[in-house]
C-alpha positions as CSV (number, residue, x, y, z in Angstrom):
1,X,34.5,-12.5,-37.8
2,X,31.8,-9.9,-38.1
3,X,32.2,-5.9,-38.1
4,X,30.0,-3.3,-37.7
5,X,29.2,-2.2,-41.1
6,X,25.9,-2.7,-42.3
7,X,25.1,-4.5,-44.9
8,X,21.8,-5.3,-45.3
9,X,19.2,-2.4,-43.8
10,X,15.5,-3.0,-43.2
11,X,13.4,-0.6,-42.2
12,X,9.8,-0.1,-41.8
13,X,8.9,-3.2,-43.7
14,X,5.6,-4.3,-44.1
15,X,3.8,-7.3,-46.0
16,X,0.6,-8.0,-46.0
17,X,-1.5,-11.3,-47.2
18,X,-4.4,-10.2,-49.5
19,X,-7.5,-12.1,-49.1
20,X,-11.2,-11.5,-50.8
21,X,-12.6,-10.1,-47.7
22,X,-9.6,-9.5,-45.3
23,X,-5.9,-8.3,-45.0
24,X,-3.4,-10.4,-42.8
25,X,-0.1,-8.4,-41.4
26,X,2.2,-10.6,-41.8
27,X,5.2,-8.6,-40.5
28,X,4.6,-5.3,-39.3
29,X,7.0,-2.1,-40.2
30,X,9.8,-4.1,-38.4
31,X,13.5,-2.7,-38.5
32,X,17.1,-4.5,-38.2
33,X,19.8,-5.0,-39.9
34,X,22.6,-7.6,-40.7
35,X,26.2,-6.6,-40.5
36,X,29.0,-8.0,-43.0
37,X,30.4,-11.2,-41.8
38,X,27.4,-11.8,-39.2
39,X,25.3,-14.8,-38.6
40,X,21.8,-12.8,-37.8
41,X,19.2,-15.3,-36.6
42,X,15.0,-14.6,-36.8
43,X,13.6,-17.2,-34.0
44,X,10.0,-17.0,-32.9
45,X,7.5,-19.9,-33.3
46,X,5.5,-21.0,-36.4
47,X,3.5,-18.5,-38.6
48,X,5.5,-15.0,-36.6
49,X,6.8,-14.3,-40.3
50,X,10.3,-15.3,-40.2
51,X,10.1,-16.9,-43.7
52,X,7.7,-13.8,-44.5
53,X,11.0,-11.9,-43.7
54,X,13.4,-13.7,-45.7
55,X,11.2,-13.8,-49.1
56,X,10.6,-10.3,-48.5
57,X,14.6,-9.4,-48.6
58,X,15.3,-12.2,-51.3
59,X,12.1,-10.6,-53.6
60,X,10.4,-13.9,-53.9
61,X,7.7,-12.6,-52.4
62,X,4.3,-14.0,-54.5
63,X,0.8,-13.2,-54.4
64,X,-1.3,-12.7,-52.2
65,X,1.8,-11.6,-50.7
66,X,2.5,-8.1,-51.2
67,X,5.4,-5.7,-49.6
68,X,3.2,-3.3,-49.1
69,X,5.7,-0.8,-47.3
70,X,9.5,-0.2,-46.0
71,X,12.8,-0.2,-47.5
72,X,15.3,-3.5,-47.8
73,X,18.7,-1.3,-48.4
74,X,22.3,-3.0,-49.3
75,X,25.0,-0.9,-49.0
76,X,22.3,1.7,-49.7
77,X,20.8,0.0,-52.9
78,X,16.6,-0.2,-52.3
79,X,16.5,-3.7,-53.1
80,X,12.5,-3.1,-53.4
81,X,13.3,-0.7,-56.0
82,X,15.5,-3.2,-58.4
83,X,14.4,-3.7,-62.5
84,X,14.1,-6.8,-63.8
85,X,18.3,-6.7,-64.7
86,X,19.8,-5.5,-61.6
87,X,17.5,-8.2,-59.7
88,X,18.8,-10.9,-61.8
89,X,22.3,-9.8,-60.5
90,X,21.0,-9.5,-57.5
91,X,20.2,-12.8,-56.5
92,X,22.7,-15.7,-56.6
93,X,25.1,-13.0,-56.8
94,X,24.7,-11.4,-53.9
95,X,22.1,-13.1,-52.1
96,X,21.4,-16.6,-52.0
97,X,19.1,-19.0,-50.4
98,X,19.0,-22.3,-48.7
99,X,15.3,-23.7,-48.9
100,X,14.3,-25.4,-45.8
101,X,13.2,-28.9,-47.3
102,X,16.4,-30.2,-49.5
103,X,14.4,-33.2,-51.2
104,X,11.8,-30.4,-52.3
105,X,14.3,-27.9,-53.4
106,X,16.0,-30.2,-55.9
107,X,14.8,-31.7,-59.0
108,X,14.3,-35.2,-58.4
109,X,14.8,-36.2,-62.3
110,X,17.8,-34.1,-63.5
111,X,21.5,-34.8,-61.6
112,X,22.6,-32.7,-59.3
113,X,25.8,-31.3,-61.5
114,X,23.0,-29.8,-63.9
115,X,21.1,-28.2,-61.0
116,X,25.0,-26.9,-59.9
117,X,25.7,-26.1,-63.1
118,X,22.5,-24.2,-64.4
119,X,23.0,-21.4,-61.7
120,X,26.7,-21.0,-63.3
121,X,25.6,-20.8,-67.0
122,X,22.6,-18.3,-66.0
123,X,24.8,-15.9,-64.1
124,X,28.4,-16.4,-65.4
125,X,27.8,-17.8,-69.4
126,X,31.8,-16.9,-70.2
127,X,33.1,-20.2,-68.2
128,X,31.4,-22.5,-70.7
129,X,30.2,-26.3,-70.2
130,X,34.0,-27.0,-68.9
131,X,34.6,-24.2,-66.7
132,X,30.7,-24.7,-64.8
133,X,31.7,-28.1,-64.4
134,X,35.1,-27.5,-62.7
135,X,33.7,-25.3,-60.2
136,X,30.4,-27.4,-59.4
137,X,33.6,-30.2,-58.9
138,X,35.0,-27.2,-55.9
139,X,31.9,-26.3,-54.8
140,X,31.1,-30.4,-54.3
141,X,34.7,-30.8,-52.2
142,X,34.2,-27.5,-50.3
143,X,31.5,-28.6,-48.6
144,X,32.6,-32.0,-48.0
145,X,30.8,-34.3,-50.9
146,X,32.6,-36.6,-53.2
147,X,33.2,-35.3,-57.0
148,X,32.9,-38.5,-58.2
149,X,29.0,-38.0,-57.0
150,X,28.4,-35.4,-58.5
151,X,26.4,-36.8,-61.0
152,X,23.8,-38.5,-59.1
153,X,20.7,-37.9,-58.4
154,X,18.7,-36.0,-55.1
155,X,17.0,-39.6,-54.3
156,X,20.7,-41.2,-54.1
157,X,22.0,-39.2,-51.1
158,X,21.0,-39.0,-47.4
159,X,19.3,-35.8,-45.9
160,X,22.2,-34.2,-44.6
161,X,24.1,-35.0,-48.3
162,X,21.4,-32.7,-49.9
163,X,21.4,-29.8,-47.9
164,X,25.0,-29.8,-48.3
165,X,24.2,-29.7,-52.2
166,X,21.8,-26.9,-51.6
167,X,24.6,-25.2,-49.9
168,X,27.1,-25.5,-52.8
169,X,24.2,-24.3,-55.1
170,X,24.0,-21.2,-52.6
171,X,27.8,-20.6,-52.7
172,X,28.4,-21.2,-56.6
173,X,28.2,-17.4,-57.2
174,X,29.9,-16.2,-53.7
175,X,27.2,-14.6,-52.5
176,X,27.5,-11.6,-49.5
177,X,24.5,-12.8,-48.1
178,X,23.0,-16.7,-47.7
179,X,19.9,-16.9,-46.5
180,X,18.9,-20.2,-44.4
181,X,15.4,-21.0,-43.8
182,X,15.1,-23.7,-41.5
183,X,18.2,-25.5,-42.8
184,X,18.5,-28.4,-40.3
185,X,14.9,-29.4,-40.4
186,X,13.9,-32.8,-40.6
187,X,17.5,-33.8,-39.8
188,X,18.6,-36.1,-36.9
189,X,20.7,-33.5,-34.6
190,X,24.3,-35.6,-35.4
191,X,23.5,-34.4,-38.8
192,X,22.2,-31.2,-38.1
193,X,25.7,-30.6,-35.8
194,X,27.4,-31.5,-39.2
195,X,25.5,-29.0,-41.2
196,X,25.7,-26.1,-38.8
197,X,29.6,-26.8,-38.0
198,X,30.0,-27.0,-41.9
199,X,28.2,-23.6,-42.3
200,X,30.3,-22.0,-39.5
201,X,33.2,-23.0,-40.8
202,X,32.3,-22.0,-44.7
203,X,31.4,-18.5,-42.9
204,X,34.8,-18.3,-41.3
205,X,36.5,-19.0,-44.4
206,X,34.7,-17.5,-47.1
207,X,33.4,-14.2,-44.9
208,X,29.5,-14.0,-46.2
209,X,26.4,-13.5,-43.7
210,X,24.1,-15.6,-42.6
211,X,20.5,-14.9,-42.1
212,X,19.1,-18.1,-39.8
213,X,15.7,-18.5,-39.6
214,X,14.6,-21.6,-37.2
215,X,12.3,-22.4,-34.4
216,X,15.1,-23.6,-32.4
217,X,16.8,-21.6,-30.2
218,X,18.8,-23.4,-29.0
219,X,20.6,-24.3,-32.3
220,X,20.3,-20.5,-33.3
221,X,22.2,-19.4,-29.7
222,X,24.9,-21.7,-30.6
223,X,24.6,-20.6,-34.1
224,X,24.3,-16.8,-34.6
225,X,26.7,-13.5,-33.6
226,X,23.1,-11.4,-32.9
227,X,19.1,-12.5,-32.8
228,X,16.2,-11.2,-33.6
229,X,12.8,-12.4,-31.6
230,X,9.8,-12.3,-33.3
231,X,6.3,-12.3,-32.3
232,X,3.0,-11.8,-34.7
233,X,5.0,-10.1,-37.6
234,X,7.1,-7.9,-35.1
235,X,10.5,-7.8,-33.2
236,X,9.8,-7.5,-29.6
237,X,13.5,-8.1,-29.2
238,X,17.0,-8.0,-30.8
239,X,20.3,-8.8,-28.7
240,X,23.8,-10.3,-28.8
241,X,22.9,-14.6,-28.7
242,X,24.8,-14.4,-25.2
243,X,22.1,-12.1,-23.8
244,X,19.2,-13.8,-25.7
245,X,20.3,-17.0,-23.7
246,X,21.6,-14.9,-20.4
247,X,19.6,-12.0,-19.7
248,X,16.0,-11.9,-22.0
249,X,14.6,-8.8,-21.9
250,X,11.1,-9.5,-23.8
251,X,8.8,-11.9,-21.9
252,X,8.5,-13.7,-25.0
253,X,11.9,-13.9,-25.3
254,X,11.9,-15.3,-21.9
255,X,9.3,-18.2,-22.4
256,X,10.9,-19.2,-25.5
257,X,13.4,-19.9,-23.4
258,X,12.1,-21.9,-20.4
259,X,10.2,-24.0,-23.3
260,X,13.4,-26.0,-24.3
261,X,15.5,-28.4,-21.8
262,X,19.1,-27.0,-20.3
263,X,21.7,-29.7,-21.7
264,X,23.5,-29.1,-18.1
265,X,22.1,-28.9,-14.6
266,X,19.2,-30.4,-12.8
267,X,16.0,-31.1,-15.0
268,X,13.4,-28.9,-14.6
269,X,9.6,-28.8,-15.5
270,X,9.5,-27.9,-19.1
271,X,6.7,-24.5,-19.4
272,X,4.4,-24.3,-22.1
273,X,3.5,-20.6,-23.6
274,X,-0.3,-20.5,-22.7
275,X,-3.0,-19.8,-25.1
276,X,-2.4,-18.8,-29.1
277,X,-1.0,-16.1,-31.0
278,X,-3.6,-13.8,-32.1
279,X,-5.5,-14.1,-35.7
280,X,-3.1,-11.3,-38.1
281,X,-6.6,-10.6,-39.5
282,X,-8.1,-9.2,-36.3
283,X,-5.3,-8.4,-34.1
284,X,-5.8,-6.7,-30.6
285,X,-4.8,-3.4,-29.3
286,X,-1.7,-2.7,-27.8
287,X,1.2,-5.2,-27.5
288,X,0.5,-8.6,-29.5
289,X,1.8,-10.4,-26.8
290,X,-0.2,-9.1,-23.7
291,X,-3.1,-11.6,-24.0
292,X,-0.4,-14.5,-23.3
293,X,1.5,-12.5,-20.9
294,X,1.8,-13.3,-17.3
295,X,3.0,-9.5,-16.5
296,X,0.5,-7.8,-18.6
297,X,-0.2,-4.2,-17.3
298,X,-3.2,-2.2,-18.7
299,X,-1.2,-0.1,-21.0
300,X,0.5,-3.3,-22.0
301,X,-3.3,-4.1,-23.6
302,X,-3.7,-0.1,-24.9
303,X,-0.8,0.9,-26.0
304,X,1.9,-0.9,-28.5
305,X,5.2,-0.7,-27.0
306,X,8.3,0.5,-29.5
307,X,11.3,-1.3,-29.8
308,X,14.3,0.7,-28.0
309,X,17.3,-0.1,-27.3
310,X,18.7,-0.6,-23.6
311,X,22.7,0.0,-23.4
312,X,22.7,-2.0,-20.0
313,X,21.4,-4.9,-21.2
314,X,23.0,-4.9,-24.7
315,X,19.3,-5.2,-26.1
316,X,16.8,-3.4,-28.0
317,X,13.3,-4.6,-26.7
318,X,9.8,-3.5,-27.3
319,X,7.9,-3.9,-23.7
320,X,6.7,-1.6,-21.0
321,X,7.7,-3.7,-18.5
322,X,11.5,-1.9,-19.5
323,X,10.4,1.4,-19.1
């Protein structure tokens, strides 16, 4: 269950991609936030700087990647501003990650208990060799894996068996915050229902949030308390998942939508998004969206909208069309 309070704060943040002639925008002084308890999903399609986002928030951030403005506040804490020992604290402890290929996020050559059991001896050295191995033994039957495995290595388990172990690696220091980028992917979707039911249910139970990043949006309707719509390194829309799904504000937001098939109801023609999204090295005036737009005014291609918020629709939105 989430609440209202804030926990994680982002405002005005900016990274760019350095290059030896040019500077790409990756994600453009957007703003949000994710509440305690909340499953917040990022959907937009490939390359709009949802992952951008999430290394941005975890610090991982490497060259030529550079947060080159904005504040990433928990509980009030710039997260931007850490040292070198409060960000050690800061990650594992209170946010984690969950990369989005399992096979390439764990060692292939070392079992899985030391990969467990390494985060445990880095961040909490008074348990010892006994006590890290007792709770990478809970962490293995709390998300549904038997102990007796634990052992094993990645190449002995099944897809949807590994992200599970990237999972308990993500919990083994109770984080407030997990982020997921692109959990599910490359998973069959009886497996992927597994995982996501699993995560729900962990959430439930254990009261962290969840910051979703995927493609599908579907999954992250089903998935997520609120969303976040992004479009060449901006939000052009944040709403409740009902009203994502129900009433789209953005016309982004919209074709995402038509682009997937209703699991009830007639079948309809599937429609396609037209053209590209534009190069973040030589972007255009005005919205970012208005060159694919099919209600594209002339101040749609002069001036960029803001994002606002609209109390009737439960939405915050960045279009003209809303004004």
């Amino acid at each position: 269950m989430s609440s209202d309070r804030a926990m994680i704060e982002v405002r005005n943040l900016t990274v760019d991609y350095v290059g030896e002639n040019s500077v790409a925008r990756a994600v453009n002084g957007i703003d949000f936030e994710i509440r305690e308890g909340e499953a917040f999903g990022l959907a937009g399609e490939s390359g709009c700087g949802k992952s951008t986002v999430a290394f941005a928030l975890a610090r991982l951030t490497r060259l030529p990647g550079l947060v080159s403005g904005g504040q990433v506040r928990l509980h009030g804490e710039d997260v931007l501003k850490f040292d070198k020992a409060r960000l050690k604290a800061y990650r594992w402890n209170e946010v984690s990650f969950v990369f989005q290929s399992a096979m390439n996020a764990l060692n292939p050559v070392i079992p899985v208990s030391e990969q467990i059991t390494d985060v445990i001896h880095t961040h909490q050295p008074q348990l010892g060799d006994d006590g890290a191995r007792a709770k990478a033994v809970e962490l293995f039957e709390l998300v549904g894996i038997p102990p007796k495995r634990l052992d094993d290595f990645p190449h002995q388990f099944s897809g949807g068996m590994r992200q599970r172990i990237c999972i308990a690696i993500a919990l083994a220091l109770s984080p407030k915050l997990i982020i997921m980028d692109e959990p599910t992917t490359a998973l069959d979707v009886v497996v992927q229902r597994d995982i996501i039911e699993q995560i729900v249910e962990l959430k439930s139970r254990l009261g962290f949030s969840v910051l979703f990043i995927t493609h599908d949006l579907g999954l992250m309707i089903e998935f997520c308390d609120r969303i976040g719509v992004m479009y060449s390194g901006e939000l052009v829309e944040v709403a409740p998942a009902e009203s994502i799904l129900t009433d789209p504000q953005h016309p982004y937001t919209r074709a995402l939508g038509n682009s997937f098939p209703p699991l009830t109801g007639p079948r309809e023609r599937l429609e396609g998004i037209p053209g590209t999204p534009p190069d973040l090295r030589s972007l255009p005036q005005g919205c970012r969206f208005a060159p694919r737009c099919p209600h594209a005014m002339d101040v749609c291609r002069a001036v960029a909208p803001e994002l606002r918020y609209y109390p009737q629709h439960r939405s915050e939105a960045a279009c003209h069309l809303l004004n």
